[in-house]
C-alpha positions in Angstrom: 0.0 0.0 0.0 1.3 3.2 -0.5 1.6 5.6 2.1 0.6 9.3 2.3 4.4 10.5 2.6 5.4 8.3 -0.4 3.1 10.2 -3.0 5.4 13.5 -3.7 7.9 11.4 -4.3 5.9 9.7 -6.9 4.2 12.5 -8.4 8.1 14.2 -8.7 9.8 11.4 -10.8 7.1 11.3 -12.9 6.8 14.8 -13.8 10.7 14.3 -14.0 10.2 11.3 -16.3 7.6 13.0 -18.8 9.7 16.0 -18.9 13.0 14.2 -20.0 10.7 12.0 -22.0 9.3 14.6 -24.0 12.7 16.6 -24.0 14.7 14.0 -25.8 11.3 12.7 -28.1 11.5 16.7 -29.2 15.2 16.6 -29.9 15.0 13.8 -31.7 12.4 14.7 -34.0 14.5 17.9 -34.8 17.6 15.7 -35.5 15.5 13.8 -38.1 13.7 17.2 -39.5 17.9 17.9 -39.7 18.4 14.8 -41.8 15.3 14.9 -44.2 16.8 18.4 -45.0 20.5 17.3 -45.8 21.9 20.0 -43.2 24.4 18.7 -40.9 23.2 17.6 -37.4 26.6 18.6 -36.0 28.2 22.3 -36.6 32.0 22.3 -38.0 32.9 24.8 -35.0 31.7 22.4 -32.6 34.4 19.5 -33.6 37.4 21.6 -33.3 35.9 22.3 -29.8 35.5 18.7 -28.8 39.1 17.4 -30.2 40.5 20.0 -27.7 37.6 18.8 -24.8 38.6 15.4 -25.2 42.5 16.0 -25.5 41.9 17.9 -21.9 40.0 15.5 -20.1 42.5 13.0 -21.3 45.6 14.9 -20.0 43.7 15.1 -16.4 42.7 11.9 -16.1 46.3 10.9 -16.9 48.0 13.2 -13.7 45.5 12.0 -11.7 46.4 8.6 -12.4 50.4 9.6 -11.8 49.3 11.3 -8.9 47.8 8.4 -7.3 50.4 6.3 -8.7 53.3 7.6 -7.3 51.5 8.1 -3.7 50.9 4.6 -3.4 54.8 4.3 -4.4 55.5 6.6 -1.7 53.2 5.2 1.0 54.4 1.6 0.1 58.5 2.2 0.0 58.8 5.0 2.8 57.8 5.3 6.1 55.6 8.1 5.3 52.1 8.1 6.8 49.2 7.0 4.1 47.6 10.2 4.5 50.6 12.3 4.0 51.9 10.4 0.9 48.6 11.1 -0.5 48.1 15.0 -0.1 
């Protein structure tokens, strides 16, 4: 049985759901109208900007991973404390 203090919860995510629902249904109708036109769903400009989003995240990622990396060198072959070797 559902309970009085369960409903706004329920009435939430489904306004949540339809909305996202129709969002994406409405996008991808426009993507189509796009295609039936011959235009190009996907600006030039916006490649060149996602090479160079993509070549950044990538750089990140990798100096966290040598971050962390040479932390657990540290914390393994010195006496530092975990938590020091780590900050």
């Amino acid at each position: 049985m559902i309970e009085f203090w369960q409903m706004p919860f329920m009435i939430a995510f489904a306004i949540t759901g339809a909305v996202v629902y129709f969002y994406l249904r409405n996008q991808h109708r426009e993507k189509l109208a796009l295609i039936k036109k011959g235009e190009s769903i996907v600006p030039q400009d916006s490649l060149q900007q996602m090479k160079f989003s993509n070549l950044a995240k990538g750089i990140i990622s990798i100096s966290l991973a040598l971050g962390i990396f040479s932390a657990h060198i540290l914390e393994t072959y010195t006496s530092l404390e975990p938590i020091v070797s780590y900050i």
